[in-house]
NUPANU-514348 format. One record per residue (C-alpha): residue number from 1; x, y, z. Coordinates in pm, whole numbers, plus 50000, padded with zeros to 5 digits. Example, Ala and Ser with C-alpha at 12.3 -4.5 7.8 and 13.67 -1.06 7.14 Angstrom:
2
[1; [51230; 49550; 50780]],
[2; [51367; 49894; 50714]],
//
This chain:
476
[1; [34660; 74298; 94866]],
[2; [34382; 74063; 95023]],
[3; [34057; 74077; 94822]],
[4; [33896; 74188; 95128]],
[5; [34108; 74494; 95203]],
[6; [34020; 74835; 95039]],
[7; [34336; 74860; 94907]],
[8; [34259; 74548; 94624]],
[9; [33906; 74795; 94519]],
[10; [34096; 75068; 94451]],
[11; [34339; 74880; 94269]],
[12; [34092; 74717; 94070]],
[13; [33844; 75000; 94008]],
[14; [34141; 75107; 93846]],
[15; [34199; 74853; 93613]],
[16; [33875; 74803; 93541]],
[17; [33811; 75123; 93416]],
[18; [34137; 75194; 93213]],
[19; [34113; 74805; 93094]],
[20; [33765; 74861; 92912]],
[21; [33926; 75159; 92727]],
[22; [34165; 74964; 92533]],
[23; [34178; 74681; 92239]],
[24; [34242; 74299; 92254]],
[25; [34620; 74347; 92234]],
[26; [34677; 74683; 92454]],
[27; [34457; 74498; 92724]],
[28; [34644; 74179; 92738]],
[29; [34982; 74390; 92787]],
[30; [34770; 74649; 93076]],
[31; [34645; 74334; 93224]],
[32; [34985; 74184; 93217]],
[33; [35170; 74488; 93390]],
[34; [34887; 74516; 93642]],
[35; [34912; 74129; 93733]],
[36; [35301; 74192; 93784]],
[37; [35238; 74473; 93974]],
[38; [34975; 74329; 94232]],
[39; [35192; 74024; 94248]],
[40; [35490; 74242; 94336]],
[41; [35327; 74393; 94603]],
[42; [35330; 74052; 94813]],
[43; [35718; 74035; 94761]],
[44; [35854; 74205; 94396]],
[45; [36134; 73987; 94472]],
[46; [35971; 73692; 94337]],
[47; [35872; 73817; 94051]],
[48; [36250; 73712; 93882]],
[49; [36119; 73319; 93962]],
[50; [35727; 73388; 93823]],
[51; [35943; 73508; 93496]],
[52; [36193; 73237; 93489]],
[53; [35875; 73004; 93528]],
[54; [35710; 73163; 93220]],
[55; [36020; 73152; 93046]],
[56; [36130; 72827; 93059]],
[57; [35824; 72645; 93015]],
[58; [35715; 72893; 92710]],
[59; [36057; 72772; 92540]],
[60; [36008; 72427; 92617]],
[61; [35664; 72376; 92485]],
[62; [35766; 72592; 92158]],
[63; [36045; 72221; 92144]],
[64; [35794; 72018; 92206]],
[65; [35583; 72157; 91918]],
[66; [35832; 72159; 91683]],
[67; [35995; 71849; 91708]],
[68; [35838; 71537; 91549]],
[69; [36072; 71318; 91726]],
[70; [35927; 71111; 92072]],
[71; [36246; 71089; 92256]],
[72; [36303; 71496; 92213]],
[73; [35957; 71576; 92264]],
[74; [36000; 71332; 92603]],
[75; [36298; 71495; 92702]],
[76; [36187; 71858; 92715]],
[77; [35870; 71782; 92884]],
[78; [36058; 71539; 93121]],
[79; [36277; 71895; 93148]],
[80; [36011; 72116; 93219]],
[81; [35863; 71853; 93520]],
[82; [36177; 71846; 93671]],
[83; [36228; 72223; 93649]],
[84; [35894; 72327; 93806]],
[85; [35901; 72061; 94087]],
[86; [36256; 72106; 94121]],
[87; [36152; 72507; 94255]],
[88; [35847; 72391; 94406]],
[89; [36085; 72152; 94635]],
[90; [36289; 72367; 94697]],
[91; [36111; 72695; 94814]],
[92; [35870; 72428; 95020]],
[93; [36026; 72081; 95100]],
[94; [36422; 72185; 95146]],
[95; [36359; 72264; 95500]],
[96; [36135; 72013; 95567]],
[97; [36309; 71731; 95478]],
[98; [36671; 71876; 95591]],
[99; [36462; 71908; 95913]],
[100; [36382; 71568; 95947]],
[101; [36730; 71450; 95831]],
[102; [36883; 71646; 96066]],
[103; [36596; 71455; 96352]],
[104; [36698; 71119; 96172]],
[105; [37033; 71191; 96258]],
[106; [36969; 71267; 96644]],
[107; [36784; 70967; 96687]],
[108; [37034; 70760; 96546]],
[109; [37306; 70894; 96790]],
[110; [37509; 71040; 96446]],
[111; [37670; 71390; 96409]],
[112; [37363; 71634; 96308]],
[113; [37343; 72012; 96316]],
[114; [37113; 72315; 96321]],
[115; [36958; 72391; 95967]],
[116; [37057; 72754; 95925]],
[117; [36935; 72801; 95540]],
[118; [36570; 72931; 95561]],
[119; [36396; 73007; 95264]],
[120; [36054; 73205; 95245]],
[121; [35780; 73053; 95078]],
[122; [35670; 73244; 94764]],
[123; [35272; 73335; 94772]],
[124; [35097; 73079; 94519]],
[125; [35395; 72932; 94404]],
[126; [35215; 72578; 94419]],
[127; [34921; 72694; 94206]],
[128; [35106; 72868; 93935]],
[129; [35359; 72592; 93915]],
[130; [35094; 72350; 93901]],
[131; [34920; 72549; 93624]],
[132; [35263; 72628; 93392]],
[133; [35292; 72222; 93442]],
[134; [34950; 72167; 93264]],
[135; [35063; 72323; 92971]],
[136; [35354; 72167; 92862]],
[137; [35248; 71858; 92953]],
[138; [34931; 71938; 92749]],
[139; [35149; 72033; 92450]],
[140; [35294; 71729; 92459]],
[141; [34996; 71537; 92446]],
[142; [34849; 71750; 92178]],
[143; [34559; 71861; 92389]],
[144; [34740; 72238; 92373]],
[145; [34861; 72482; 92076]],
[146; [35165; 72618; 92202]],
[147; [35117; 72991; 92233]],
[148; [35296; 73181; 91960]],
[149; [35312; 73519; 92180]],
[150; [35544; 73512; 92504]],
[151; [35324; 73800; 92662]],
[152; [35017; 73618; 92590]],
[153; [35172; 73299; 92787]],
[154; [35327; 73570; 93064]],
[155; [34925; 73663; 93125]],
[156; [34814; 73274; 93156]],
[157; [35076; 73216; 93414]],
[158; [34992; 73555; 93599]],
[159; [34669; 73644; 93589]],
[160; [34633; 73821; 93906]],
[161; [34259; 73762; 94012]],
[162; [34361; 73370; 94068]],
[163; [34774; 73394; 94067]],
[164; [34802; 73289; 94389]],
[165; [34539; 73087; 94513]],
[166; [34360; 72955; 94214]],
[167; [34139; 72816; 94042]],
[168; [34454; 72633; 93887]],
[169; [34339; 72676; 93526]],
[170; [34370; 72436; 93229]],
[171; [34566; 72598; 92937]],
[172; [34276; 72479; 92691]],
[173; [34071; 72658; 92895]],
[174; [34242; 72956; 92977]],
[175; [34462; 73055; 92725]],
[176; [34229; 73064; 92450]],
[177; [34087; 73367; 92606]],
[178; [34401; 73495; 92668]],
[179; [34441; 73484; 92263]],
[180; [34153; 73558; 92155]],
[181; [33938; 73863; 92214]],
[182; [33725; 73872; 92551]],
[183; [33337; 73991; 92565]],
[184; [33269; 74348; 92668]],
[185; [33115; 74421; 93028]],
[186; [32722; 74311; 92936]],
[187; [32462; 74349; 93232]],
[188; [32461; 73979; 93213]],
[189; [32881; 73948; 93314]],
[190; [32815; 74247; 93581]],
[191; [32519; 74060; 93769]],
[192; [32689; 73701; 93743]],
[193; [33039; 73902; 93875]],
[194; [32846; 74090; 94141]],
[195; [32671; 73755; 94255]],
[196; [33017; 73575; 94256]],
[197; [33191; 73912; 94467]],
[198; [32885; 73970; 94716]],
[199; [32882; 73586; 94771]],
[200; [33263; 73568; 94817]],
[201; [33338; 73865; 95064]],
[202; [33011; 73704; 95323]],
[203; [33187; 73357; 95289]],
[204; [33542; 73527; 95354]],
[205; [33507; 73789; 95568]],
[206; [33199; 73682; 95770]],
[207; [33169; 73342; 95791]],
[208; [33533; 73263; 95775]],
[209; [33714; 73504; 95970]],
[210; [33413; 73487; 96228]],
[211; [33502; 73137; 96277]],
[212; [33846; 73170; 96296]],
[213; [33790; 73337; 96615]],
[214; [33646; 73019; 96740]],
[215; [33876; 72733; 96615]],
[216; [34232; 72935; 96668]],
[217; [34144; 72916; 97070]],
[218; [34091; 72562; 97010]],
[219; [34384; 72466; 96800]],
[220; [34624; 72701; 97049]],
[221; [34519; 72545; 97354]],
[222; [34720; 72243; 97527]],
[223; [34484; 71983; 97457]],
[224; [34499; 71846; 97823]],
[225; [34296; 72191; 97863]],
[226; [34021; 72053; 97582]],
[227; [33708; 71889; 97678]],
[228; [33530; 71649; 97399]],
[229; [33260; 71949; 97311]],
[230; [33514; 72229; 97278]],
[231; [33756; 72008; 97058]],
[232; [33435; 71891; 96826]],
[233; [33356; 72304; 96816]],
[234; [33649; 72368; 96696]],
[235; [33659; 72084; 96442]],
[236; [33327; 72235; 96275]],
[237; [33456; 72599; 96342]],
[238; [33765; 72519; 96116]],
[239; [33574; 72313; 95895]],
[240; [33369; 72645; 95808]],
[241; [33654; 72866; 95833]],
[242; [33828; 72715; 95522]],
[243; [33543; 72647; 95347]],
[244; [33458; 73023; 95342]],
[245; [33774; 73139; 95359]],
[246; [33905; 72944; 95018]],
[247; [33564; 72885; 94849]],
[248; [33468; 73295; 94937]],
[249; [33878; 73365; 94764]],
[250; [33756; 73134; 94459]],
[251; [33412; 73317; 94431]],
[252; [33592; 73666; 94431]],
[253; [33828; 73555; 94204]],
[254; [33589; 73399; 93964]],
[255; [33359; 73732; 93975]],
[256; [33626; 73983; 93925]],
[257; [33712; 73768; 93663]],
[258; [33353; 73807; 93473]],
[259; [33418; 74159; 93487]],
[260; [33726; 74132; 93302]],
[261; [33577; 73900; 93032]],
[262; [33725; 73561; 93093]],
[263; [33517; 73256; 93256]],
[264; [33700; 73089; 93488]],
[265; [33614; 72714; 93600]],
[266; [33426; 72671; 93945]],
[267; [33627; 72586; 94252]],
[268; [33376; 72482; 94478]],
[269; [33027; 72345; 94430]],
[270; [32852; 72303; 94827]],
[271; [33094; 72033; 94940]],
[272; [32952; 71981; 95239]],
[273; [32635; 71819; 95101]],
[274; [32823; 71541; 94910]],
[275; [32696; 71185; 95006]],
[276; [33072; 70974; 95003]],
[277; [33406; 71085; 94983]],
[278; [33443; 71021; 94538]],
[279; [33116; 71321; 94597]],
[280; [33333; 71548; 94801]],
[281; [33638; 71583; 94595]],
[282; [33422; 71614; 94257]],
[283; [33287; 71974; 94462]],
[284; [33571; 72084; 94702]],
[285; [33888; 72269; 94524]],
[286; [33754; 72101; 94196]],
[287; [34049; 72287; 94019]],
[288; [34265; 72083; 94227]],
[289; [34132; 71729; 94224]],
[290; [34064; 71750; 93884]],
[291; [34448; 71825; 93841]],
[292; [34553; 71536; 94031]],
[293; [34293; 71303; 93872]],
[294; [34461; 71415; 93503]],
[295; [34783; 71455; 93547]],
[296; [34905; 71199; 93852]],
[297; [34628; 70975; 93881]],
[298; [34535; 70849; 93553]],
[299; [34940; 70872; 93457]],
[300; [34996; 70578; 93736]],
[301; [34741; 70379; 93573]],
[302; [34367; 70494; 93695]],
[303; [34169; 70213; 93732]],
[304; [34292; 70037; 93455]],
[305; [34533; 69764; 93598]],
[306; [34297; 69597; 93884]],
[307; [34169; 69657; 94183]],
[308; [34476; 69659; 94420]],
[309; [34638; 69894; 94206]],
[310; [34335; 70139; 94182]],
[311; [34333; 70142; 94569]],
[312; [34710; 70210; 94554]],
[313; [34701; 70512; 94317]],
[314; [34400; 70667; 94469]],
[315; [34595; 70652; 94817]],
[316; [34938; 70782; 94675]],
[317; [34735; 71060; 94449]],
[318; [34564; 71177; 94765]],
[319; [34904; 71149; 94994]],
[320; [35055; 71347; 94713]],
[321; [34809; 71598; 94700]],
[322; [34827; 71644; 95090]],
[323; [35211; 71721; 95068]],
[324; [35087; 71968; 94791]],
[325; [34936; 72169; 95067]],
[326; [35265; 72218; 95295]],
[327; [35564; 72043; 95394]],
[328; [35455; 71863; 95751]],
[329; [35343; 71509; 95854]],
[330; [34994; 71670; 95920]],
[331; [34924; 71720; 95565]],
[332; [35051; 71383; 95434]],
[333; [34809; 71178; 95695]],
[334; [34550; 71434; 95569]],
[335; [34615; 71310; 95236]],
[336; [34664; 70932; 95327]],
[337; [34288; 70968; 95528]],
[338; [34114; 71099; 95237]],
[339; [34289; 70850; 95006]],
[340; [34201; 70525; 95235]],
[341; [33882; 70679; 95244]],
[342; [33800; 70688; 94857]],
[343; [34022; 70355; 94878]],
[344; [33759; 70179; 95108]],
[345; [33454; 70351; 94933]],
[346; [33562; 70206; 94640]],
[347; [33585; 69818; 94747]],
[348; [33238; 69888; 94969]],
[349; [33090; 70012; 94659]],
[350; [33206; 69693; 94429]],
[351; [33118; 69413; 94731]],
[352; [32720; 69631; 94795]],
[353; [32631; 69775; 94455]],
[354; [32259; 69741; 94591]],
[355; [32407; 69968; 94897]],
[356; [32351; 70299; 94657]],
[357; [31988; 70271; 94558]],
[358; [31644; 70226; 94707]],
[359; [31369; 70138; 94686]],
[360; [31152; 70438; 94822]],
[361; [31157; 70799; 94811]],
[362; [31149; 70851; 95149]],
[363; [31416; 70588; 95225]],
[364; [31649; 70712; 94955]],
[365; [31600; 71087; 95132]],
[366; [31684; 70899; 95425]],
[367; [31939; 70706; 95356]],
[368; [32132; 71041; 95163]],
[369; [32085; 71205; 95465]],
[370; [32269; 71015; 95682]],
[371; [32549; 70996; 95383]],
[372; [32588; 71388; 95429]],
[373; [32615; 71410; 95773]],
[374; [32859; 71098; 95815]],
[375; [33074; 71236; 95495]],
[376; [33064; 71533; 95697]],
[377; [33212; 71403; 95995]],
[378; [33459; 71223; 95822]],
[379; [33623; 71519; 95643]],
[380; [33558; 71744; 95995]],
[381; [33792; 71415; 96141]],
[382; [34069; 71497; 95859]],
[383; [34051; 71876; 95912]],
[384; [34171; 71773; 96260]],
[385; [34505; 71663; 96091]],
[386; [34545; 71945; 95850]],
[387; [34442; 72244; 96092]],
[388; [34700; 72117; 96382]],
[389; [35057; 72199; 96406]],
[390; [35165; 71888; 96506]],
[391; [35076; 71470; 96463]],
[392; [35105; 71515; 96819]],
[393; [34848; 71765; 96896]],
[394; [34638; 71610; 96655]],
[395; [34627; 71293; 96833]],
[396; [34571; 71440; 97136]],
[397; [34310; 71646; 97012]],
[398; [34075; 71348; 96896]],
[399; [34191; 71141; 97200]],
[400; [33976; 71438; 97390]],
[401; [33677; 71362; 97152]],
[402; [33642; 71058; 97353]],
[403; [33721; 71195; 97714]],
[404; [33519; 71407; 97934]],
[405; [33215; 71603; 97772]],
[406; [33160; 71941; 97956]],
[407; [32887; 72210; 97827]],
[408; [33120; 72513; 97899]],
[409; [33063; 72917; 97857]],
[410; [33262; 72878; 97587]],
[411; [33096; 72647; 97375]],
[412; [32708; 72760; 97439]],
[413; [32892; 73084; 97310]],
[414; [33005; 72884; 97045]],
[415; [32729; 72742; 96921]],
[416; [32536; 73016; 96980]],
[417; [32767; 73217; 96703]],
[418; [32788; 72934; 96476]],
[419; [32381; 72891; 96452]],
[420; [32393; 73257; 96349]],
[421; [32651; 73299; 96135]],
[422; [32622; 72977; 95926]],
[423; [32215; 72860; 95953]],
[424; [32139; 73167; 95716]],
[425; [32418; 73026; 95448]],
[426; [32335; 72668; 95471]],
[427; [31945; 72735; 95404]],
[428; [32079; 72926; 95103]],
[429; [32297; 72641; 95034]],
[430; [31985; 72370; 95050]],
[431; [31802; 72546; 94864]],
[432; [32059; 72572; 94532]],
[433; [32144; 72203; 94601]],
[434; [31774; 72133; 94544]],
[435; [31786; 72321; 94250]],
[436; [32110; 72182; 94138]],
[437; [32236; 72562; 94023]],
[438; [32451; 72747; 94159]],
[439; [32331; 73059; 93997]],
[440; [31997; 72966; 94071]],
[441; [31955; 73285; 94242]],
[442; [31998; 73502; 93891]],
[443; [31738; 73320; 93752]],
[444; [31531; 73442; 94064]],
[445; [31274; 73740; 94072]],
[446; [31473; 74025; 94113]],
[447; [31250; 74090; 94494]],
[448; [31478; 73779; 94624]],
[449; [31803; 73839; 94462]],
[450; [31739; 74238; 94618]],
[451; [31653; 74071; 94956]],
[452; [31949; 73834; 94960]],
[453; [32191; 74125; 94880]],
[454; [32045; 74335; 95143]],
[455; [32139; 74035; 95390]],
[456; [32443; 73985; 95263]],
[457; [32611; 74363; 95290]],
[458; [32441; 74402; 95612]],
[459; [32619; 74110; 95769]],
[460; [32930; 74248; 95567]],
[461; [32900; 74613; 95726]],
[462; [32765; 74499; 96079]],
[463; [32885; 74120; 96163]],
[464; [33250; 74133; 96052]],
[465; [33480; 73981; 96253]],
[466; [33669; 74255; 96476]],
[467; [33996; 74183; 96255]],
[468; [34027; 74036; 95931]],
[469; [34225; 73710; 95912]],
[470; [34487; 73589; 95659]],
[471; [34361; 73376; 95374]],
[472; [34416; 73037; 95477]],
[473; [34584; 72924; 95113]],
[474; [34804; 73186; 95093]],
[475; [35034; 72983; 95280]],
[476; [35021; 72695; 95023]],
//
């Protein structure tokens, strides 16, 4: 069930309304059976490994707990790492890297054959894994109570409104409200959940799946066929298309969420107005980079042990977190782009200190500016990597950036689309950045939030795109 199919309304209309009728403990167990069932409508097949997840990890933080011992407590949290990435590798990375044993192989003139084992790729298996990981390593630590209830854990692992595609919550965060009981619907929760919704479905289902329509041309054709316009159209198509496709999922998520009672962390906070790469990943998939920063990054050593070896772990964290995203070459040069990038920010930062003030106001406007739109351009260069199917295609792709230049039907269409699909949302966008709110709009006469609403469900009934597309992360 997408969240933009009428099938997820009905469902949750439904548990809305019987949810709200029941007590702390009876809606816990409801919201349980419900996040099983919508789950198990993606593939109820994989709902034996979501268990076994939830299982193992609830028994192995309950040892961690109750041992005072460091090498026990080590070894069961050692356990439940190599349990969890031990699945994750091998529902996502078997095939990949049997793949590229088997090309090694070839290459080398040796004996190789035809992989025959193909596995499917449970939905969010990288976000709840990632998420059952954070709490036994934050039992360990002592950052976490280990739940006492195994139903209470089986809802922090499954909560269907961000199962599988996040936010990848905390378990200090989360589970507390699991455990504890939840607010009632106020008027407050509804208009902050009907904000969140509105705002989600126009990011998702019109800007997204609107520009799908323009970068899937561009990223299907041979790029001998590309001209340097058409190939930068479909960079900032894409670059659009999973911003509203995965920031529009969190939104939904996070607003269905309100309705329910529990607050879930923001995902995405206008990413495409940071100034420098450190900027981008504090707003884009927040849930994420946060992740990596606590549990990957500061575990190599941070910035802690020198220079070269903060450069180091910031490249490895971010080529990590690109294999995160799927098992091709793609991702990890996505990764290993963004992670030379915060790499080289870094050093640029420590040689020109001066380099990130001014003197005047209109210089400093300037000067940010110009930091937006080359950030911009920079992440639009990686998206390149991690849209194409191939290192190959992506190659050839930017080599056409810097080939012939052709104003073609296609691309005044383009453009044409893009200025009125996205100018609309971006003045929306400047206008909460200036504020510094993302809610800025509730705290808005209720004339403009009316007026806004209006836009938004008339773009939603009128401008969708002729068929809805996939949500991107889904695959991840």
């Amino acid at each position: 069930m997408w969240f933009n199919s009428y099938s997820f309304w009905i469902f949750f209309v439904v548990v809305l309304g019987v949810y709200h009728l029941f007590g702390h403990r009876l809606q816990n167990r409801f919201l349980l059976i419900a996040s099983y069932f919508f789950y198990g409508c993606w593939d109820w097949r994989f709902l034996l490994l979501i268990l076994f997840t939830t299982a193992f990890d609830f028994y192995a933080a309950g040892r961690i707990a109750a041992s005072e011992d460091a090498a026990t407590r080590k070894r069961w949290v050692t356990a439940s790492v190599v349990v969890e990435l031990g699945i994750l590798g091998l529902f996502k990375y078997f095939g990949f890297f049997l793949g590229e044993l088997n090309r090694l192989l070839f290459t080398l003139g040796l004996e190789h054959w035809e992989p025959g084992l193909r596995l499917i790729l449970p939905v969010g298996i990288s976000f709840y894994t990632f998420q059952a990981l954070s709490y036994t390593i934050d039992v360990y630590r002592g950052r976490t109570a280990p739940c006492r209830h195994f139903l209470d854990f089986a809802l922090y692992i499954s909560f269907f409104p961000q199962l599988v595609a996040g936010p990848i919550e905390r378990s200090h965060h989360l589970l507390p409200q699991v455990e504890n009981p939840r607010p009632r619907l106020s008027e407050a929760r509804f208009r902050e959940g009907l904000y969140l919704v509105l705002t989600g479905l126009f990011l998702k289902v019109v800007i997204a799946d609107n520009m799908a329509w323009l970068a899937n041309p561009i990223f299907s054709s041979a790029t001998e066929d590309l001209n340097g316009a058409e190939v930068l159209l479909g960079a900032y198509a894409f670059s659009f298309q999973i911003y509203g496709d995965f920031a529009g999922y969190s939104a939904i998520a996070i607003g269905v969420s309100k309705w329910l009672g529990f607050d879930l962390m923001e995902n995405f906070r206008r990413p495409y107005f940071a100034r420098n790469p450190r900027e981008f990943w504090q707003r884009w998939h927040i849930s994420l980079s946060s992740w990596l920063r606590d549990y990957l990054y500061i575990p190599l050593g941070g910035n802690r042990r020198g220079e070269g070896r903060t450069r180091r772990n910031l490249v490895l964290t971010m080529v990590l977190g690109g294999l995160w995203h799927g098992a091709a070459w793609t991702f990890v040069v996505w990764g290993a782009i963004h992670g030379l990038w915060l790499a080289t920010h870094r050093a640029w930062i420590a040689r020109f200190p001066s380099s990130q003030n001014g003197k005047g106001i209109w210089w400093r406007r300037g000067a940010d500016a110009f930091k937006v739109v080359a950030t911009f351009h920079l992440v639009c260069l990686g998206w390149i990597f991690f849209r194409a199917e191939s290192l190959g295609q992506a190659f050839g792709l930017i080599s056409a950036l810097g080939g012939e230049w052709e104003v073609s039907d296609f691309f005044r269409t383009g453009v044409s689309l893009m200025l009125f699909f996205l100018v609309p949302w971006l003045i929306f966008e400047c206008w909460m950045e200036k504020k510094g709110d993302s809610f800025a709009l509730l705290r808005s006469s209720w004339l403009v939030r009316a007026a806004l609403y209006l836009y938004l469900i008339f773009m939603l009934l009128f401008f969708a795109a002729p068929t809805p597309v996939e949500f991107i992360y889904f695959q991840f």
